[in-house]
NUGU-723408 format. One record per residue (C-alpha): residue number from 1; residue in three letters; chain; x, y, z. Coordinates in steps of 0.001 Angstrom, whole numbers, plus 500000, padded with zeros to 6 digits. Layout:
+-----+------+-------+--------+--------+--------+
!  nr ! rest ! kette !      u !      v !      w !
+-----+------+-------+--------+--------+--------+
! NUM !  ALA !     A !      X !      Y !      Z !
...
+-----+------+-------+--------+--------+--------+
//
This chain:
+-----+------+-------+--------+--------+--------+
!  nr ! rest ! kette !      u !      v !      w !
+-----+------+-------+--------+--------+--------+
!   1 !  UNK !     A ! 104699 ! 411150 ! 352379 !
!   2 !  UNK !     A ! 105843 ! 407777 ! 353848 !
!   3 !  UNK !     A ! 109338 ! 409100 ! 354507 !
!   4 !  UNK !     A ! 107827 ! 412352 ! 356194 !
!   5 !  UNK !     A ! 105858 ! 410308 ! 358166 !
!   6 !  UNK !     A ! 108804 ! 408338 ! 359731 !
!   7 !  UNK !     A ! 110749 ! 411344 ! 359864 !
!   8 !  UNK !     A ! 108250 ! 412985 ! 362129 !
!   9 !  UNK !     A ! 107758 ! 410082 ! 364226 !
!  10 !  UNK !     A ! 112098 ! 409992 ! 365420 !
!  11 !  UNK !     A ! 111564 ! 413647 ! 365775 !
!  12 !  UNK !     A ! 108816 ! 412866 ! 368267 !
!  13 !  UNK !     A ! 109916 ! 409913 ! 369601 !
!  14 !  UNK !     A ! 113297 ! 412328 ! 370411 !
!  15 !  UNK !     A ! 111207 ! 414641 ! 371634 !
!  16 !  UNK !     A ! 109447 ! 412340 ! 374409 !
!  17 !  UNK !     A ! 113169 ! 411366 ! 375154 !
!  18 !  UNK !     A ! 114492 ! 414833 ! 375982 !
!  19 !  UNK !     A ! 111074 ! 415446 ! 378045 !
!  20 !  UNK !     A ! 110218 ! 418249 ! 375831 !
!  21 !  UNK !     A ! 106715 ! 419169 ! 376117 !
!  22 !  UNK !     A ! 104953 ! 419327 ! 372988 !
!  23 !  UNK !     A ! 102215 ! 421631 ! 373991 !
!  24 !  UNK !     A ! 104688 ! 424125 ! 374623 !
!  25 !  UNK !     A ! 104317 ! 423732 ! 370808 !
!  26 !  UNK !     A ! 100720 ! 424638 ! 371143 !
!  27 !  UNK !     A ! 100839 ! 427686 ! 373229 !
!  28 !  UNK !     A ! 103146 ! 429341 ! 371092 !
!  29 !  UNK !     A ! 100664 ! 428835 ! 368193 !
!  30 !  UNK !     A ! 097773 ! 429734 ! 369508 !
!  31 !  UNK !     A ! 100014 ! 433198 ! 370991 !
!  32 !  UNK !     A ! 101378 ! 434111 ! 367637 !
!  33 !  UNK !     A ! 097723 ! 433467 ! 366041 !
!  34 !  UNK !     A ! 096120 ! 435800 ! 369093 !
!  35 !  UNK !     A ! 098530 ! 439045 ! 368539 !
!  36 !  UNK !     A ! 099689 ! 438433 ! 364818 !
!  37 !  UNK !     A ! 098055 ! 441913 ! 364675 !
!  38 !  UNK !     A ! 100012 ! 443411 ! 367338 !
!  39 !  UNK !     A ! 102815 ! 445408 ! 366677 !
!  40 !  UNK !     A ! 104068 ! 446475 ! 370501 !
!  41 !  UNK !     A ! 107702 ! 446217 ! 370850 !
!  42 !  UNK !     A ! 107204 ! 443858 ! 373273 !
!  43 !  UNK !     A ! 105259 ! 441324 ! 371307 !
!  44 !  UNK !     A ! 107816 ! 441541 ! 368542 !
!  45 !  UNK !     A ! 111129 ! 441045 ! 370309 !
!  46 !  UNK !     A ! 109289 ! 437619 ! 371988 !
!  47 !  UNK !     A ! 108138 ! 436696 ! 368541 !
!  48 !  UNK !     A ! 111435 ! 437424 ! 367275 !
!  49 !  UNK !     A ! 113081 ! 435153 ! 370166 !
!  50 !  UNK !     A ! 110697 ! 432226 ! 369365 !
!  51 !  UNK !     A ! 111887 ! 432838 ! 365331 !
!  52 !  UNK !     A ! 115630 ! 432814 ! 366649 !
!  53 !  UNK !     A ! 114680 ! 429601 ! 368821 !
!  54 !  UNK !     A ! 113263 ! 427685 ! 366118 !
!  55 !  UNK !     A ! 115610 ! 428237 ! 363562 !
!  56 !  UNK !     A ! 118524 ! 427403 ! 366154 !
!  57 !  UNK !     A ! 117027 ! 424220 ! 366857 !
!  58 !  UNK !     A ! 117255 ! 423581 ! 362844 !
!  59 !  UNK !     A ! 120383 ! 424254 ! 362618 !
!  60 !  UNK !     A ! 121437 ! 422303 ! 365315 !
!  61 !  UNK !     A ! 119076 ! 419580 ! 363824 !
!  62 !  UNK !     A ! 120788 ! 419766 ! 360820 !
!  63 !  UNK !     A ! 124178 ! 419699 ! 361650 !
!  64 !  UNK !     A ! 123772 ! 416559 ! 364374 !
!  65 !  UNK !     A ! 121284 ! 414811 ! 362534 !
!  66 !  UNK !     A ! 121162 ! 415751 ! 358904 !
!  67 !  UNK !     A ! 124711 ! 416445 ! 357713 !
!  68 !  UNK !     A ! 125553 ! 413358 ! 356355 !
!  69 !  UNK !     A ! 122213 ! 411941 ! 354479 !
!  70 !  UNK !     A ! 121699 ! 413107 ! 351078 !
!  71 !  UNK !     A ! 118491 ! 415492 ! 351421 !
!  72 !  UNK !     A ! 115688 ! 416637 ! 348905 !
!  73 !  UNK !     A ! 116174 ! 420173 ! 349659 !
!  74 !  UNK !     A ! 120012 ! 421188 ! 350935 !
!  75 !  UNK !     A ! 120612 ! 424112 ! 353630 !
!  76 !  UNK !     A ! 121892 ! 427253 ! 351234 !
!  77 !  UNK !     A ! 126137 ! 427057 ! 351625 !
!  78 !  UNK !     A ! 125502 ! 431379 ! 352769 !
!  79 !  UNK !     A ! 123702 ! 429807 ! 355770 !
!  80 !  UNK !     A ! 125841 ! 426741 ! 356293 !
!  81 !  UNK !     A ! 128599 ! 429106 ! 356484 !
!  82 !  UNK !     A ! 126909 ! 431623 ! 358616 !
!  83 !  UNK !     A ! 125793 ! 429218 ! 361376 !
!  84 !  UNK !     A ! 128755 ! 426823 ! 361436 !
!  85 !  UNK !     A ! 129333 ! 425810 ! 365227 !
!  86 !  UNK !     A ! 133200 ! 427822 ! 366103 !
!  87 !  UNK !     A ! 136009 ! 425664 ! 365912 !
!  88 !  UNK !     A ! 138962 ! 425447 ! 368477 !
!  89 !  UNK !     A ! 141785 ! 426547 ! 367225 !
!  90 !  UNK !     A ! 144108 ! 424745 ! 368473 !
!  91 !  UNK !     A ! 144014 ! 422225 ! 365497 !
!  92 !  UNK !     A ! 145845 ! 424323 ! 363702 !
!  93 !  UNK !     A ! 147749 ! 426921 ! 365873 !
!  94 !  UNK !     A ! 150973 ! 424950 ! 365700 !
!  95 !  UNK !     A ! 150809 ! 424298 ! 362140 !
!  96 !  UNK !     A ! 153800 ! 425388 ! 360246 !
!  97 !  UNK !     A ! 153672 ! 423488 ! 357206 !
!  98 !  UNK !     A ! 151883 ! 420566 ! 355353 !
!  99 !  UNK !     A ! 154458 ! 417920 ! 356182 !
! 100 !  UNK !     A ! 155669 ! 415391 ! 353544 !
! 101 !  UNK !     A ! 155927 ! 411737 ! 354553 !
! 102 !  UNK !     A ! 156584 ! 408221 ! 353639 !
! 103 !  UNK !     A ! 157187 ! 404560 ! 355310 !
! 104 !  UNK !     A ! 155109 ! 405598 ! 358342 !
! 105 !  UNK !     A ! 153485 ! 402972 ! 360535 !
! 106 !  UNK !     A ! 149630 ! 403374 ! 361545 !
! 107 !  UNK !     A ! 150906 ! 403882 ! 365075 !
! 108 !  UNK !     A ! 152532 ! 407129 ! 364379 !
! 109 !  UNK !     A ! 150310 ! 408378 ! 361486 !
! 110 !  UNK !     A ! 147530 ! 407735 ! 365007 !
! 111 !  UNK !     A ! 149461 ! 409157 ! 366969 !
! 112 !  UNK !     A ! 150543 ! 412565 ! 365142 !
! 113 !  UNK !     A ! 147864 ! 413083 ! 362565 !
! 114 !  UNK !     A ! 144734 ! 410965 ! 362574 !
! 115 !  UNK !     A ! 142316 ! 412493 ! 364373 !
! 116 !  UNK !     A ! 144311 ! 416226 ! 365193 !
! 117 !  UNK !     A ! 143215 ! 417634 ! 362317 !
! 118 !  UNK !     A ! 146835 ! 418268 ! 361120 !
! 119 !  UNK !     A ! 147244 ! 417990 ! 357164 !
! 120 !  UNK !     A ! 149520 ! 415885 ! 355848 !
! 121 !  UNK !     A ! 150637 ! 414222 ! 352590 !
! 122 !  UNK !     A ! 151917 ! 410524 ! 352666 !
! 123 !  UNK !     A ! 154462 ! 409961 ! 349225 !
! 124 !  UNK !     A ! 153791 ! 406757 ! 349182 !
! 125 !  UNK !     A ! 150435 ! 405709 ! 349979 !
! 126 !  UNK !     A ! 149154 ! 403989 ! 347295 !
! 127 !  UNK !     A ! 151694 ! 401368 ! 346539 !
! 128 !  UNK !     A ! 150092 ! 397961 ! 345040 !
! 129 !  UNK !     A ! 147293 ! 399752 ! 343915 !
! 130 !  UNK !     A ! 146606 ! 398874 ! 340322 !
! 131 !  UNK !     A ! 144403 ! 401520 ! 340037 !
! 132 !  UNK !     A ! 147499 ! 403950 ! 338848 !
! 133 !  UNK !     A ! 147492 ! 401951 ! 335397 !
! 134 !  UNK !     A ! 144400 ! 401251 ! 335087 !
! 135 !  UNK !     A ! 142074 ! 404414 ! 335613 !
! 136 !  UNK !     A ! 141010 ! 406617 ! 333426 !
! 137 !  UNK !     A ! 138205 ! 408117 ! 331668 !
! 138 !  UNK !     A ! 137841 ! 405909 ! 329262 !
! 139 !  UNK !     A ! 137859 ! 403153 ! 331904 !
! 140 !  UNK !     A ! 135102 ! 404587 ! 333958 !
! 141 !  UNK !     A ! 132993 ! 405477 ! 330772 !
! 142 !  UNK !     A ! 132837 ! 401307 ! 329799 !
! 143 !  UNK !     A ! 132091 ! 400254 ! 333180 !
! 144 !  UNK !     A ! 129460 ! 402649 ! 333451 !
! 145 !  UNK !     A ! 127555 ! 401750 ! 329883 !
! 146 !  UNK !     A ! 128267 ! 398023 ! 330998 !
! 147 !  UNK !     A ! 126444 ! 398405 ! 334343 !
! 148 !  UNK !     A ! 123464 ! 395881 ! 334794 !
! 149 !  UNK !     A ! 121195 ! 398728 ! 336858 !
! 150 !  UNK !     A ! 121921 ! 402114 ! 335581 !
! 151 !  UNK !     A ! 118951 ! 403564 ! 337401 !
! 152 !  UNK !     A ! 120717 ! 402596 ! 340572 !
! 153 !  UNK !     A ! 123734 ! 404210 ! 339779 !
! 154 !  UNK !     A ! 121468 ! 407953 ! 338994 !
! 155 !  UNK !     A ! 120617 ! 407615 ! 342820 !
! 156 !  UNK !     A ! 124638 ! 408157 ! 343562 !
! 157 !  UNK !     A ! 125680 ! 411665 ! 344216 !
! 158 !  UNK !     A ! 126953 ! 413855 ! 341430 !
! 159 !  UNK !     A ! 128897 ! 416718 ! 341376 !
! 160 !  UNK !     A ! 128433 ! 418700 ! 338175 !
! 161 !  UNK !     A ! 130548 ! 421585 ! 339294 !
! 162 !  UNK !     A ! 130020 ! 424589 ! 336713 !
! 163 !  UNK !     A ! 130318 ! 421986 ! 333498 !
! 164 !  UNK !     A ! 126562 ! 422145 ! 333198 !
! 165 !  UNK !     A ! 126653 ! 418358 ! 332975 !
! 166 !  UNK !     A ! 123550 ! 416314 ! 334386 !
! 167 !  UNK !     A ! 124383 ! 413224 ! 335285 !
! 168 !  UNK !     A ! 127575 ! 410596 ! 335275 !
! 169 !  UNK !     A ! 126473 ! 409112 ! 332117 !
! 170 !  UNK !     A ! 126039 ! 412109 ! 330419 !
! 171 !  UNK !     A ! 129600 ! 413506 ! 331840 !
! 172 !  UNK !     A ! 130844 ! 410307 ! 331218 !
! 173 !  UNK !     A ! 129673 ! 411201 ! 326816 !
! 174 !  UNK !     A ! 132105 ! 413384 ! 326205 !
! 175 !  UNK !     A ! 133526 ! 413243 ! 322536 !
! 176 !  UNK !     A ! 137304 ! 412260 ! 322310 !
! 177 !  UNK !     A ! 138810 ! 415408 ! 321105 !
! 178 !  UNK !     A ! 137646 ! 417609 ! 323880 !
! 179 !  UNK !     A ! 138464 ! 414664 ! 326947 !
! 180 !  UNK !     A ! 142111 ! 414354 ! 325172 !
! 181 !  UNK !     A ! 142668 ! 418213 ! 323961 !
! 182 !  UNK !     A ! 143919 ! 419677 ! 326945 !
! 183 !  UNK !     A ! 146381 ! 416626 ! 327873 !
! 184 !  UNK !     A ! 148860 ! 419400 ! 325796 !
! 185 !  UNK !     A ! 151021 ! 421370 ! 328863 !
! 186 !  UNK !     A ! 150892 ! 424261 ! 325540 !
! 187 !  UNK !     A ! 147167 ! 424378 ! 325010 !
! 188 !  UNK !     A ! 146086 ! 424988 ! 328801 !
! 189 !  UNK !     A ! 143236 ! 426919 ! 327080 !
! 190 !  UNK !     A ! 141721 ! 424539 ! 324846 !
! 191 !  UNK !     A ! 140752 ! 424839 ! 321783 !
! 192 !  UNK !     A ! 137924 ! 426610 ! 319338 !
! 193 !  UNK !     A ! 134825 ! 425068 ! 320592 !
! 194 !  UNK !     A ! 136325 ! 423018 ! 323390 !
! 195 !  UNK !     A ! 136023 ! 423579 ! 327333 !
! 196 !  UNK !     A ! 137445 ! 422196 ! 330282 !
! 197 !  UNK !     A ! 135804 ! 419954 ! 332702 !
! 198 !  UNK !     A ! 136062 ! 418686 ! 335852 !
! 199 !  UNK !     A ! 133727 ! 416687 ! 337995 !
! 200 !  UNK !     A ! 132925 ! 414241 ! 340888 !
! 201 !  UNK !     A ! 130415 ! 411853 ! 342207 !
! 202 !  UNK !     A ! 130023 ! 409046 ! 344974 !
! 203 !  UNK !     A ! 130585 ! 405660 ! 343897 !
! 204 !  UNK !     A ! 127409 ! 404479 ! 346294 !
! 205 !  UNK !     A ! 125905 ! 401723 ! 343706 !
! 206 !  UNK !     A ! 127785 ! 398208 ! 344864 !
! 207 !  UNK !     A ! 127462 ! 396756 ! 341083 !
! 208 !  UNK !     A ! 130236 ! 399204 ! 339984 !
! 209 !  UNK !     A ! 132035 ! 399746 ! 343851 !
! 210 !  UNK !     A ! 132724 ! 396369 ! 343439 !
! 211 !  UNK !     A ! 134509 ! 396967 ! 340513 !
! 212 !  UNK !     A ! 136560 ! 399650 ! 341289 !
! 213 !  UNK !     A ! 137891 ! 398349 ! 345033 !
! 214 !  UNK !     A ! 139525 ! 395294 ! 342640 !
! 215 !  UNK !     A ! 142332 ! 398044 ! 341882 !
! 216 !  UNK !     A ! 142725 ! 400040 ! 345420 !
! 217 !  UNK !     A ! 142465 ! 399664 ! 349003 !
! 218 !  UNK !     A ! 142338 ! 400509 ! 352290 !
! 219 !  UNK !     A ! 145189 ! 403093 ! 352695 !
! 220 !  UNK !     A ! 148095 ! 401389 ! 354784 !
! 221 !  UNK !     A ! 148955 ! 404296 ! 356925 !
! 222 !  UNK !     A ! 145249 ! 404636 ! 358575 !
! 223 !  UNK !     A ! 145085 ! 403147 ! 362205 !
! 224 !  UNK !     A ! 144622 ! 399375 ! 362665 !
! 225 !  UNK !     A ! 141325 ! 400434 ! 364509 !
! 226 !  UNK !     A ! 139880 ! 402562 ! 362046 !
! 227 !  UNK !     A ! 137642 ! 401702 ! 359453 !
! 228 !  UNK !     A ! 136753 ! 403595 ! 355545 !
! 229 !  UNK !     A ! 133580 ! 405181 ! 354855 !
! 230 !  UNK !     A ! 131561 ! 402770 ! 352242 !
! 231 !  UNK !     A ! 131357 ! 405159 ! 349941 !
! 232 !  UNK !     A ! 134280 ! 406686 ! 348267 !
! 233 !  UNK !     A ! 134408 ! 409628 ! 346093 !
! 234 !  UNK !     A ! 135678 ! 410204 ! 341884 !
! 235 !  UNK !     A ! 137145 ! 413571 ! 340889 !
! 236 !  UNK !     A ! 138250 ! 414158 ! 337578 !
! 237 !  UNK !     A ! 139140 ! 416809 ! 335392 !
! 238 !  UNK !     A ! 141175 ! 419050 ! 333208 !
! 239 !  UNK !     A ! 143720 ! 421672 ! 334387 !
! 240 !  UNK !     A ! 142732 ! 425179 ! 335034 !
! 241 !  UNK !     A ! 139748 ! 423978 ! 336988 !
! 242 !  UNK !     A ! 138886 ! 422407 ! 340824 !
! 243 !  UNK !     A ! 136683 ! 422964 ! 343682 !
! 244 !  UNK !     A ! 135944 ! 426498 ! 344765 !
! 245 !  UNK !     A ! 137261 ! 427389 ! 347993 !
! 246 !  UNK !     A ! 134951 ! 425658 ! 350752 !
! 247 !  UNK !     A ! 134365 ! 423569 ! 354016 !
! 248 !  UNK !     A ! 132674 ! 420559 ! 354098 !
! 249 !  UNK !     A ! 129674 ! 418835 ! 356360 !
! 250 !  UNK !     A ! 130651 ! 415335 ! 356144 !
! 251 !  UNK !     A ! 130899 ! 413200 ! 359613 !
! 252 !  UNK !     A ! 134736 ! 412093 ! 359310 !
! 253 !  UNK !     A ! 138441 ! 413313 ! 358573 !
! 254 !  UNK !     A ! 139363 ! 411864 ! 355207 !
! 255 !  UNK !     A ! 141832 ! 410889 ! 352381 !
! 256 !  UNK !     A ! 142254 ! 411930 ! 348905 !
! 257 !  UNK !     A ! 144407 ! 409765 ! 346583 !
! 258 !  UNK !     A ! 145990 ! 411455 ! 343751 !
! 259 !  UNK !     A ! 145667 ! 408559 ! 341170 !
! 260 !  UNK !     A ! 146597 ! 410647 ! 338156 !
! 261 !  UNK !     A ! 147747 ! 414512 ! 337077 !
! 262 !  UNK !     A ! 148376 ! 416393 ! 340114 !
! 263 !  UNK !     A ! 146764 ! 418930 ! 341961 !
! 264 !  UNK !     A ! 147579 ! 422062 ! 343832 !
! 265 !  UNK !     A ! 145422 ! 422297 ! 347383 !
! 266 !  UNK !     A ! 145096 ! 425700 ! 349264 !
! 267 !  UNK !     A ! 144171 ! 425304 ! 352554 !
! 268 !  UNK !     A ! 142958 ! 428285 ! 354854 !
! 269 !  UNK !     A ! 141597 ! 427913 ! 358347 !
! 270 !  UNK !     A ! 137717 ! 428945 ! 359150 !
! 271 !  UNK !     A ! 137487 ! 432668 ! 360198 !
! 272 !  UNK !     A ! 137740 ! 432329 ! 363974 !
! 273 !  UNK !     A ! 141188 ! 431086 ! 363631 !
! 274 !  UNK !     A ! 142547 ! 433780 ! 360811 !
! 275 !  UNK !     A ! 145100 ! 435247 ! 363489 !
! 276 !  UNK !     A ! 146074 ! 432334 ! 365094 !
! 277 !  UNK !     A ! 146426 ! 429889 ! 362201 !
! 278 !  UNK !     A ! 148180 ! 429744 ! 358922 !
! 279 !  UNK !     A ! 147186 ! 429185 ! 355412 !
! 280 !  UNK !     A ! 148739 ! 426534 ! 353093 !
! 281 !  UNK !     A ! 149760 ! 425689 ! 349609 !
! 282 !  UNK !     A ! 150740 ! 422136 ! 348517 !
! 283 !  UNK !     A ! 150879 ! 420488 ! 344989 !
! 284 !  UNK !     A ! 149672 ! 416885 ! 345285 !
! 285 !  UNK !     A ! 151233 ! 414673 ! 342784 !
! 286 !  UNK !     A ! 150309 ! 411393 ! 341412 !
! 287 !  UNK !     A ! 150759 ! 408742 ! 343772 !
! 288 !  UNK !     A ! 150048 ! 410830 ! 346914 !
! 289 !  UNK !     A ! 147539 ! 410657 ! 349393 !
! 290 !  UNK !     A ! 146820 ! 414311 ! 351083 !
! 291 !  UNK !     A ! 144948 ! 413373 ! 354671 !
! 292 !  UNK !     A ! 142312 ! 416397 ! 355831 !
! 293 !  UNK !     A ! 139917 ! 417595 ! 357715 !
! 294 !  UNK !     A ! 137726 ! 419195 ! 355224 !
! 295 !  UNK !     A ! 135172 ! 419860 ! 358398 !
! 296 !  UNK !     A ! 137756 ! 422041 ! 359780 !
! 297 !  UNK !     A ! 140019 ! 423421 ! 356686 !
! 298 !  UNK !     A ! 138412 ! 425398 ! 353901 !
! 299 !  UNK !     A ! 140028 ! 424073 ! 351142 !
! 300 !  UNK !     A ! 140129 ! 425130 ! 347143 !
! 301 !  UNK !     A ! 141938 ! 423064 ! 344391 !
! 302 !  UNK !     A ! 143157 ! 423696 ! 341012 !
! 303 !  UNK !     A ! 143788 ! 420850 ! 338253 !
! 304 !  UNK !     A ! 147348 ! 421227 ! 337508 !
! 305 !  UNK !     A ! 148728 ! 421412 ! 333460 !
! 306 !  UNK !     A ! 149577 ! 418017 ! 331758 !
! 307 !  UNK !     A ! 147669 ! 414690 ! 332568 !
! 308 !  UNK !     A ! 143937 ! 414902 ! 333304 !
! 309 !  UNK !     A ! 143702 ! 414800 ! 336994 !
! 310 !  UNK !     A ! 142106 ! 412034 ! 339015 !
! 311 !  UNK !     A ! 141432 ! 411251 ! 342619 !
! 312 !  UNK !     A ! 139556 ! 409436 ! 344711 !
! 313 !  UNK !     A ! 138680 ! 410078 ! 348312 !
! 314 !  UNK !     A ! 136973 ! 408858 ! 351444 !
! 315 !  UNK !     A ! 136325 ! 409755 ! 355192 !
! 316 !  UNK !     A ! 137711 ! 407079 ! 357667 !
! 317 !  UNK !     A ! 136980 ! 407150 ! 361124 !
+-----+------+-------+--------+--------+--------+
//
């Protein structure tokens, strides 16, 4: 109640700002209460505007104010889709390919990529970073059961993906033979009684962020001026699986290390641009660092045979 309260009090506050007069509010009310019996064509197309009006206000609301705040009750993806704000597509109207490069400076990854919304791999992005050796399940799993506030840690976003799994610790439970089974290239299925997995989740709690940013970095490529996100993101998984093809509502371009397996990224611009833009397909190997605008490219992944695949990711602005 506390946290509707405030809520309601910056969306008046707002309103006072933008000189939007609240009994406007009132007179709408007290009209749709008056002729909720009515049932003139008239009456209905102006109730039907006011409906429209409303719900384009939330929408807007949601997408300027909302979009990056973890919410008790999330906007269905049909009508996330349906009401996404057009891009301009000239982000990707002169994109032929999803270039391959190494040794560049920050000036030039600013200057070409950054903030253009062109996608891009950089082959050697995560040099120094001793988080190649030493993650892995296994590694996540002790540092996890060995965290001091574990209820902390639940309040961190979790991505169960279809694995049915409900929380990091309990994803994080996993008996050895099915974590290990499908590290086989010639058992891609699994075996009797054993299923893939694959899933993600914010590393938001600063007990265990600490932790982890002992064995990676800031990216060397990003501009000099530019700063990460604090919270980064964990995928990991077997192969046969990934994220379904989507678009994201986060604030920022980001990164997405590849810190073991490899995975294969299909990229497809948003529907307004399907005859001016290309789609893409790019295998992301250990080591790499894809850069992408997930607000702008739907995107899809599959977990690629061999190793178990592991990432991490965050926006930078």
């Amino acid at each position: 109640m506390e946290c509707a309260q405030i809520k309601l009090k910056e969306i008046l506050t707002k309103c006072q700002k933008e000189n939007i007069d609240l009994r406007n509010i009132k007179c709408i009310n007290k009209y749709l209460s008056e002729h909720k019996k009515s049932s003139s064509p008239k009456e209905k197309w102006f109730k039907f505007l006011i409906f429209t009006s409303l719900l384009t206000y939330a929408i807007n609301y949601y997408f300027s104010e909302l979009q990056s705040k973890r919410c008790t009750f999330q906007m269905p993806t049909l009508m996330r889709y349906a009401f996404r704000p057009p891009e301009n597509c000239a982000f990707c109207e002169n994109v032929d390919k999803i270039e391959g490069v190494s040794n560049i400076t920050p000036h030039e990854f600013e200057r070409k990529y950054a903030y253009s919304g062109r996608p891009v791999i950089v082959e050697d992005a995560t040099r120094n970073w001793t988080a190649l050796e030493k993650f892995n399940y296994w590694y996540f799993r002790d540092v996890y059961n060995n965290a001091q506030r574990k209820e902390k840690i639940l309040d961190c976003q979790f991505l169960p993906y279809k694995t049915g799994f409900r929380d990091i610790f309990e994803a994080l439970d996993m008996p050895e033979r099915r974590v290990e089974y499908f590290q086989d290239t010639n058992t891609e299925q699994g075996g009797e009684g054993e299923k893939p997995w694959y899933f993600g989740w914010s590393n938001c709690n600063p007990e265990t962020a600490e932790e982890f940013r002992r064995h990676y970095g800031r990216p060397y490529f990003l501009p000099e001026t530019s700063e990460n996100n604090n919270v980064d993101w964990f995928f990991i998984g077997t192969s046969g699986l990934g994220a379904h093809m989507h678009i994201d509502n986060v604030r920022l371009a980001s990164w997405q290390a590849q810190l073991a397996g490899s995975k294969r990224w299909l990229l497809a611009p948003p529907p307004e641009c399907y005859f001016k833009c290309k789609s893409f397909d790019a295998i992301v190997n250990k080591g790499d660092i894809i850069v992408l605008d997930t607000n702008k490219w739907y995107h899809q992944t599959f977990v690629q045979p061999g190793e178990i695949s592991l990432t991490i990711g965050a926006e930078y602005d």
